[in-house]
C-alpha positions as CSV (number, residue, x, y, z in Angstrom):
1,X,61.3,147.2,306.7
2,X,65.1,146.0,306.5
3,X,66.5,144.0,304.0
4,X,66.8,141.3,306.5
5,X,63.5,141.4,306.8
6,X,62.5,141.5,303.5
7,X,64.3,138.4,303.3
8,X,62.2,136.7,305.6
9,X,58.9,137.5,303.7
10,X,60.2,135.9,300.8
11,X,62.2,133.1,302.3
12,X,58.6,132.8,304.1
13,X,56.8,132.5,300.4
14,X,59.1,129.9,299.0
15,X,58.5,127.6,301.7
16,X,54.3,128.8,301.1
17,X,54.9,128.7,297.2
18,X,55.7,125.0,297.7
19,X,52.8,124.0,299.8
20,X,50.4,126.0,298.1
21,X,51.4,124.0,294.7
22,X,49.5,120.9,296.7
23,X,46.4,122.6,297.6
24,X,43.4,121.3,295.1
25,X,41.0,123.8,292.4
26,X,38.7,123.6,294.6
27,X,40.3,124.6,297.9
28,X,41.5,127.6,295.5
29,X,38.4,128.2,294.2
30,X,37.2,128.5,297.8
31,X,39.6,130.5,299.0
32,X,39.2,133.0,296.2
33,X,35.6,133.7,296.4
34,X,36.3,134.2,300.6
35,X,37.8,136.9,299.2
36,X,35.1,138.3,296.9
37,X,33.0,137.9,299.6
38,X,35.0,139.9,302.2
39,X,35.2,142.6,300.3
40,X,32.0,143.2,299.6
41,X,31.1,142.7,303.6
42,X,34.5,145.1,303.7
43,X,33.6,148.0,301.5
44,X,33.0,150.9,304.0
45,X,36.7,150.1,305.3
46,X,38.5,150.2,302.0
47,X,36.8,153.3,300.8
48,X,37.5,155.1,304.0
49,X,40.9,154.1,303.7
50,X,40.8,154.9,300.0
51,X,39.9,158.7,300.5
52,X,42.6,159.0,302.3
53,X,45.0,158.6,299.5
54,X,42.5,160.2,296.8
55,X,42.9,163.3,299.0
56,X,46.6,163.6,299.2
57,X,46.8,162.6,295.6
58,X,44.6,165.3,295.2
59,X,47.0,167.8,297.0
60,X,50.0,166.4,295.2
61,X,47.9,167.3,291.9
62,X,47.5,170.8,293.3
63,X,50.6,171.3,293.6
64,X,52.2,170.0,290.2
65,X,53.9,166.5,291.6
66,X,51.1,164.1,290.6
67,X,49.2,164.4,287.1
68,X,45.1,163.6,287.3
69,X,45.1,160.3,285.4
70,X,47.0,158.9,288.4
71,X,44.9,160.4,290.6
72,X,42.1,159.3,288.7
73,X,43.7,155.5,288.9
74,X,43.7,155.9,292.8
75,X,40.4,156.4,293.2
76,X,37.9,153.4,294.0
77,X,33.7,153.2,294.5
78,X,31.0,151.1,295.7
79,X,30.7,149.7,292.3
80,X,34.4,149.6,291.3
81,X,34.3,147.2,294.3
82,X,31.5,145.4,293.3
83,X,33.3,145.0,289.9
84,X,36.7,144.0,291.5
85,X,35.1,141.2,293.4
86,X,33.0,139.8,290.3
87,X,36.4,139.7,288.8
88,X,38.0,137.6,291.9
89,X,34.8,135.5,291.5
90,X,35.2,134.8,287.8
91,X,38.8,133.7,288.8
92,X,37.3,131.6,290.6
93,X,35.3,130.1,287.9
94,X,38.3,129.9,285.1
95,X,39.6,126.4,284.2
96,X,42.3,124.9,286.8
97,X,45.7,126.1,285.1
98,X,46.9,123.4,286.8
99,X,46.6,119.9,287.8
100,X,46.3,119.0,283.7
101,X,48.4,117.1,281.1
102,X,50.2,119.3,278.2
103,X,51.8,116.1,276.7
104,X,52.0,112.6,277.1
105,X,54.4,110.7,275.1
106,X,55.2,106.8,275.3
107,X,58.6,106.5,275.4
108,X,58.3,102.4,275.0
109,X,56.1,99.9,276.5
110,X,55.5,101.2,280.7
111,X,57.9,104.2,279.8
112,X,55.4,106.7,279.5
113,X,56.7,110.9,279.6
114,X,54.0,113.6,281.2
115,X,54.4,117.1,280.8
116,X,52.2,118.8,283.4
117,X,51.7,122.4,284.2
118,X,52.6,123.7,287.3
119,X,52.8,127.0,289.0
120,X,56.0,129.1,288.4
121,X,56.6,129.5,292.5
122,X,57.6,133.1,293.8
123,X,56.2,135.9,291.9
124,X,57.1,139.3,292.9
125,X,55.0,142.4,291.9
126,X,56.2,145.8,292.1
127,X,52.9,148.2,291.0
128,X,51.9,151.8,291.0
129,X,48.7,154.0,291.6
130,X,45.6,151.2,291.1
131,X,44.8,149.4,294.2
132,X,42.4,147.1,292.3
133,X,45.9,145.6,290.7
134,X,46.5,144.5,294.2
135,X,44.0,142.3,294.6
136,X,43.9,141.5,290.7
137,X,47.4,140.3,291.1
138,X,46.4,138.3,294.2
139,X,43.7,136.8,293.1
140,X,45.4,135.5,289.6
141,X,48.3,134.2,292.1
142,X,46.7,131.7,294.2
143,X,44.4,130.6,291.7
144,X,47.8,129.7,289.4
145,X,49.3,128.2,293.0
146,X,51.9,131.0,293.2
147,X,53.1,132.4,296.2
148,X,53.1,136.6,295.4
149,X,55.5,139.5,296.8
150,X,53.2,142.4,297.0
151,X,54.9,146.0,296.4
152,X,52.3,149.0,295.7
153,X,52.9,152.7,294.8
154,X,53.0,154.7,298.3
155,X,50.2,157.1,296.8
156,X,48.0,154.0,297.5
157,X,49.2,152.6,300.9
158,X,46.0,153.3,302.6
159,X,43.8,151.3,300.1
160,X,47.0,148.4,299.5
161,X,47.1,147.8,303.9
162,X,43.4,147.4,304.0
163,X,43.0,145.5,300.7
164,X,45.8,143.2,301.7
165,X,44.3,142.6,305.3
166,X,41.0,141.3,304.0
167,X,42.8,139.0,301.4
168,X,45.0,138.0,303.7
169,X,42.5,136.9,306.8
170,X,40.1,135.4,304.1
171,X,42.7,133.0,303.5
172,X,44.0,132.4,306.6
173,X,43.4,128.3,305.8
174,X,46.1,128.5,303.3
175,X,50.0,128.1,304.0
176,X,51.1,131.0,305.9
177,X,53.0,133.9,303.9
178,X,51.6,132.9,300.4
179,X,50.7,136.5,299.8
180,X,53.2,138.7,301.4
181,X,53.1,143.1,301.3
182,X,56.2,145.3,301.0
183,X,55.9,148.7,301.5
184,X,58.9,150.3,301.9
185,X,60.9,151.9,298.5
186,X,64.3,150.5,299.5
187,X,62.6,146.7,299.5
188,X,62.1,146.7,295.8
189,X,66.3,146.6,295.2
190,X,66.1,144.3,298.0
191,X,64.1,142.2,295.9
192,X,66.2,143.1,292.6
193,X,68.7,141.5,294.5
194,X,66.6,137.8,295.7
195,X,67.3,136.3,292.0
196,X,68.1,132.7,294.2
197,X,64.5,132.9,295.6
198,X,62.1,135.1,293.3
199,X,61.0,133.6,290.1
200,X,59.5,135.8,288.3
201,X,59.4,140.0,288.7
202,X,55.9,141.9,287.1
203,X,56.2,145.2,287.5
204,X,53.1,147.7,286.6
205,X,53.5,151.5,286.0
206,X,55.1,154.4,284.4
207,X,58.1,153.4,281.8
208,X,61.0,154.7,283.2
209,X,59.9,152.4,286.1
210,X,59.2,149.6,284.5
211,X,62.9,150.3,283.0
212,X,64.6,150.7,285.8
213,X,63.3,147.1,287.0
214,X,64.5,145.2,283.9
215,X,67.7,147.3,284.0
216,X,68.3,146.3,287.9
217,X,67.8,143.0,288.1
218,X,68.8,139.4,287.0
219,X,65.4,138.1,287.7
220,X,63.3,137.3,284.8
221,X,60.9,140.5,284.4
222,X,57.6,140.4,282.7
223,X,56.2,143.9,281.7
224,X,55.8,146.5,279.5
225,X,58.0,149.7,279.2
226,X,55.3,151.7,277.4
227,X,51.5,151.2,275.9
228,X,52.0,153.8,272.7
229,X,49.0,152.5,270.9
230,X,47.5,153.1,267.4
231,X,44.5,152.7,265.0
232,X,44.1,153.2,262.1
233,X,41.6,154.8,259.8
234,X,41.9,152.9,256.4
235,X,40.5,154.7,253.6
236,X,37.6,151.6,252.9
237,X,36.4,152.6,256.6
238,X,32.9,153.1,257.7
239,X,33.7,156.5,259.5
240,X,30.6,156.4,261.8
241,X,32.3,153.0,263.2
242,X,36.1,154.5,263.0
243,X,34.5,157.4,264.7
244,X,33.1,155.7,267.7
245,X,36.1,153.3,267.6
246,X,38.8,156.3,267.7
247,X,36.6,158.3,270.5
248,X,36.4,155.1,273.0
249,X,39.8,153.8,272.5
250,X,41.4,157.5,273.5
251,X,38.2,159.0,275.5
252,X,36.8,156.1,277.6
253,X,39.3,155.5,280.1
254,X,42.5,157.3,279.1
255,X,44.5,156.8,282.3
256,X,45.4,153.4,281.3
257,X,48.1,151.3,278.4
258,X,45.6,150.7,276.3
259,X,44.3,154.1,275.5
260,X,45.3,155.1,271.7
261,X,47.8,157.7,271.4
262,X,48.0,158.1,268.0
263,X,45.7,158.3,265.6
264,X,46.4,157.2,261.6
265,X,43.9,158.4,259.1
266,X,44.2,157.4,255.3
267,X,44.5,161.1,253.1
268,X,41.8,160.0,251.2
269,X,39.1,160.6,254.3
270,X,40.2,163.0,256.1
271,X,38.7,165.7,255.3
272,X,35.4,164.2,255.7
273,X,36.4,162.1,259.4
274,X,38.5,164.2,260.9
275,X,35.9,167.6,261.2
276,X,33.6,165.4,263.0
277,X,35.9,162.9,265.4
278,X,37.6,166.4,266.2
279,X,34.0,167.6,267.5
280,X,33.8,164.7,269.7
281,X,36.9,165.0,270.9
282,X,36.7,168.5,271.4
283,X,33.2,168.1,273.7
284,X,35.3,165.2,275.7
285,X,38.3,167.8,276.2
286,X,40.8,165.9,274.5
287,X,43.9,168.3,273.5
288,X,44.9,166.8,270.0
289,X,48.1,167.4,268.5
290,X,48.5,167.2,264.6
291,X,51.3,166.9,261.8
292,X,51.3,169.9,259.8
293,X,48.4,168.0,256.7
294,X,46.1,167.2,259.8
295,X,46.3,171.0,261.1
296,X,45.3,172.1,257.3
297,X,42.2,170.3,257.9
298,X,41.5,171.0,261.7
299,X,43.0,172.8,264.5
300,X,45.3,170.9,266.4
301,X,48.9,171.4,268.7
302,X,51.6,170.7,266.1
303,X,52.7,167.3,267.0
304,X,56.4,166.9,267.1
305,X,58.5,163.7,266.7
306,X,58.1,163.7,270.4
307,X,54.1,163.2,270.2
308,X,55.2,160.2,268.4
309,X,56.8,158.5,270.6
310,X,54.9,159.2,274.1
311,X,52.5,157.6,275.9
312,X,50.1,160.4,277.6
313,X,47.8,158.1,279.4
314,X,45.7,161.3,279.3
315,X,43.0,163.2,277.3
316,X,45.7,163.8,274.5
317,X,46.1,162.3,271.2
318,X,48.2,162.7,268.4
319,X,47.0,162.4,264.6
320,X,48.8,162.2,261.1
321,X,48.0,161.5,257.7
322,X,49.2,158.4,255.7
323,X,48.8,157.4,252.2
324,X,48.9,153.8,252.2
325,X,48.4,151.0,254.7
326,X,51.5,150.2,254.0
327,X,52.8,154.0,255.2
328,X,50.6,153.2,258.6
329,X,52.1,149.9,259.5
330,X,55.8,152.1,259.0
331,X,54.7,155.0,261.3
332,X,53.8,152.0,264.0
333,X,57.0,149.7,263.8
334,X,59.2,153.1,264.1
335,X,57.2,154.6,266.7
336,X,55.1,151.3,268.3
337,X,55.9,149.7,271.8
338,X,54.4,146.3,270.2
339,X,51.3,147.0,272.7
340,X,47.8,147.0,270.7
341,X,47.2,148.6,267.3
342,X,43.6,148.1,265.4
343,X,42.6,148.8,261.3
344,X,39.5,150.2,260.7
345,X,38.2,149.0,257.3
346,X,35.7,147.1,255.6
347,X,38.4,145.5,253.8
348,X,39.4,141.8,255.1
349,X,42.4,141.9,252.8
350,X,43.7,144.7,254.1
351,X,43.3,143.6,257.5
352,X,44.8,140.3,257.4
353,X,47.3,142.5,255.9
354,X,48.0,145.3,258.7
355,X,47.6,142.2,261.0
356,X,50.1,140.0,259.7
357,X,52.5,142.9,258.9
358,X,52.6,143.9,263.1
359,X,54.7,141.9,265.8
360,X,52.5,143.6,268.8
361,X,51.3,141.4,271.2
362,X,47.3,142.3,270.0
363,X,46.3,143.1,266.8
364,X,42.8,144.1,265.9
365,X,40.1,144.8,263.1
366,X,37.3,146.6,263.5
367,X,37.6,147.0,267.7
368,X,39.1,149.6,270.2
369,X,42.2,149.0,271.5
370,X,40.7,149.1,274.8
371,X,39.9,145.2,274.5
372,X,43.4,144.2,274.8
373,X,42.8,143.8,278.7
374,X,42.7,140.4,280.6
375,X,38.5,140.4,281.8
376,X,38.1,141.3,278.3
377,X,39.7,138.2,276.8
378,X,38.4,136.0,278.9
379,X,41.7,135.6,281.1
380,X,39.0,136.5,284.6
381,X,41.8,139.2,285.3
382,X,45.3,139.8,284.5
383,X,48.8,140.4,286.3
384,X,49.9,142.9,283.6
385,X,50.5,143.0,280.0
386,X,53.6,141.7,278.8
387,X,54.9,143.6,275.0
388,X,57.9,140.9,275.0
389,X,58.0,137.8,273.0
390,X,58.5,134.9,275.8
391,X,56.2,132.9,278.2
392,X,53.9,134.9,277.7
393,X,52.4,138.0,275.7
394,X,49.0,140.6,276.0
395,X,47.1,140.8,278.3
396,X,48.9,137.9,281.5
397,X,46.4,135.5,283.2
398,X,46.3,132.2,284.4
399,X,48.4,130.6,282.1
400,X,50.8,133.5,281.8
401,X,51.3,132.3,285.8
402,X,52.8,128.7,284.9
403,X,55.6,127.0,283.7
404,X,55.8,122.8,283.2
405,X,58.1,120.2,284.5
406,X,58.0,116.4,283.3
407,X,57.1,113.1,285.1
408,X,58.4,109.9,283.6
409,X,56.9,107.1,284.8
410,X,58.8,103.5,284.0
411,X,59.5,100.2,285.4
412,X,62.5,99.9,285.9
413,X,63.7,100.8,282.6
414,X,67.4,102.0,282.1
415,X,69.2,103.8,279.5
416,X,71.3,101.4,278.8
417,X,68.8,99.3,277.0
418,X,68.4,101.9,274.3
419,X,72.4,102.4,273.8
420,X,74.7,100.3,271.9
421,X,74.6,97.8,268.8
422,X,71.4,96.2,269.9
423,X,69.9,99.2,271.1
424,X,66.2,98.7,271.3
425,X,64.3,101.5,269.3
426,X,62.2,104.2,271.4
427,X,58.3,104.5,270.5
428,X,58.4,108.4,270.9
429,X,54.1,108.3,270.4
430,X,52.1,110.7,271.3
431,X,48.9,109.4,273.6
432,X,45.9,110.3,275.6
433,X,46.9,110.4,279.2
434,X,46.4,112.2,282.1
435,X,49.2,111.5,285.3
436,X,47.0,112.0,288.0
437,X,44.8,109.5,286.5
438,X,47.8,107.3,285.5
């Protein structure tokens, strides 16, 4: 695709962007469960087309250029489907981000201020390796009345063309180039470039990428350069729950940002937790790499400053020793991408404490960091997770997806009234209003 032509697609989702903005919850709702529904009818198609990748990621692997845990986010199933259209279908079933009040505030007597959420317009995604984020992304987009820029990882191309096809005919009711695919690697600084038509940039994938995306670009980017996550083992634990905690966070799915990469255990039980987590560990082939008091107790890589700092998204972890809680919440601000940390302890002091001490985006007691994804809160899916500190932070759904403008409804009141000597005095209340009900 040339640029000129990538210009098209997006000049073609502005003009979508706006008309999809009138379309009602329901006709979304609709058109997102088409979906579901077509790709369960669908599914012998996209996992023929999704072997196809799986088997040159495969070959890529063999050969050194492609590490498993993306191949491992390639690959799709009969019941990843099945999971990936419950999750356009609960969508579906979230509150309307739109269509409601934030604020209404009477100005004076008929001068009444609405601020209303509303979609943001042109989204553009830019994601690697997981198909499934495809379709998450879409599915999050028209339901938040967003027109969406599609751009996945080549490695995927089979799975994205397919996936996009069935989206894209399920909703062929809705305004034409709402949901647009890019596949060429030259149309993503072609985009980088559209900051007078693109709203928004969310790019998914490795950090140098997501880097290079912020770096490139005047568009407002919401991501996440890296998902170095932490818990921590406080010394008023129960070690049979900080056992299972630590194994699922690094072992159940490790391939993804919110995997643990480093483990923090309070000296004081070590020697009794870390003998038995290293066992588990050990059986789940999980390489761990330890600082030179957690190799005393069990055998482990030494972990160097670069361990630290790096987010494997793989069956390795690193592990140190602390001697405070205070000494863990250091080790994570130095060495933290403000993803997701979690305490262990029994302590609710101590916890309020770690929490409140942490500017991550999720913070958790007692829980794996593998929570800190959109299904899991709730959101029905999520377009990424954002570690910055505006619009929007964690896990990105629906609301993550809007911005707000302001109606002012009068008659025929001027400004002029409230200037001057005998300027009359504003109300500025707060009421109970809705403006589509005004």
């Amino acid at each position: 695709m040339t640029e000129q032509t990538a210009r098209a697609k997006v000049d073609e989702a502005q003009t979508a962007a706006r008309r999809l903005a009138m379309c009602s919850a329901d006709e979304r709702n609709a058109g997102l469960r088409s979906i579901a529904d077509a790709i369960e009818a669908r599914t012998d198609e996209i996992l023929e087309a999704n072997e196809k990748d799986v088997a040159a990621g495969e070959e890529l692997l063999e050969e050194g250029e492609y590490s498993q845990a993306l191949v491992d986010r390639l690959k799709l199933s009969e019941s990843k489907l099945e999971d990936i259209a419950e999750m356009v279908r609960s969508v579906a079933e979230q509150t309307d981000p739109l269509e409601k009040t934030l604020v209404s505030r009477r100005l004076d007597e008929d001068l009444e201020l609405y601020k209303l959420a509303v979609p943001i317009g042109v989204v553009g995604t830019v994601f690697e390796s997981r198909p499934d984020a495809l379709v998450q992304i879409a599915a999050l987009s028209l339901k938040s009345g967003n027109a969406v820029i599609l751009k996945g990882g080549s490695e995927a191309s089979h799975s994205n063309r397919v996936l996009y096809d069935i989206i894209r005919e399920a909703t062929d009711e809705f305004p034409t180039g709402w949901a647009q695919l890019i596949e060429a690697r030259e149309d993503v600084d072609a985009l980088l470039e559209m900051d007078d038509a693109i709203d928004l940039l969310m790019p998914r994938g490795s950090s140098a990428f997501v880097e290079y995306i912020q770096d490139n670009t005047s568009i407002p980017v919401l991501g996440h350069t890296e998902g170095i996550c932490h818990v921590y083992i406080d010394d008023d634990a129960d070690l049979e729950m900080a056992s299972d905690i630590a194994f699922d966070a690094k072992v159940q799915y490790p391939a993804v940002c919110n995997a643990v990469e480093t483990l923090l255990v309070h000296e004081s039980v070590a020697d009794e937790f870390l003998p038995q987590i290293a066992e588990r560990y050990e059986d789940a082939g999980v390489e761990l790499r330890g600082s030179e008091a957690v190799r005393e107790i069990i055998e482990a890589e030494p972990a160097t400053d670069e361990d630290w700092a790096s987010e494997y998204g793989d069956l390795i972890l690193s592990i140190t020793l602390v001697d405070s809680l205070e000494d863990a919440v250091d080790h994570i601000a130095e060495y933290g991408s403000k993803h997701t940390e979690s305490i262990v302890t029994e302590d609710d002091d101590r916890a309020v404490r770690f929490m409140r001490s942490l500017d991550s985006a999720s913070v958790f007691h007692n829980a794996s960091t593998r929570f800190s994804d959109g299904y899991r809160f709730g959101l029905g899916a999520e377009v990424g997770i954002s570690t910055g500190k505006i619009h929007a932070r964690g896990p990105v759904g629906l609301e993550g997806l809007t911005t707000y403008k302001y109606h002012l409804e009068g008659d025929g009141h001027i400004v002029a009234t409230y200037a001057g000597e005998d300027a009359k005095p504003y109300l500025h209340e707060e009421f109970d209003g809705d403006w589509l009900e005004n």
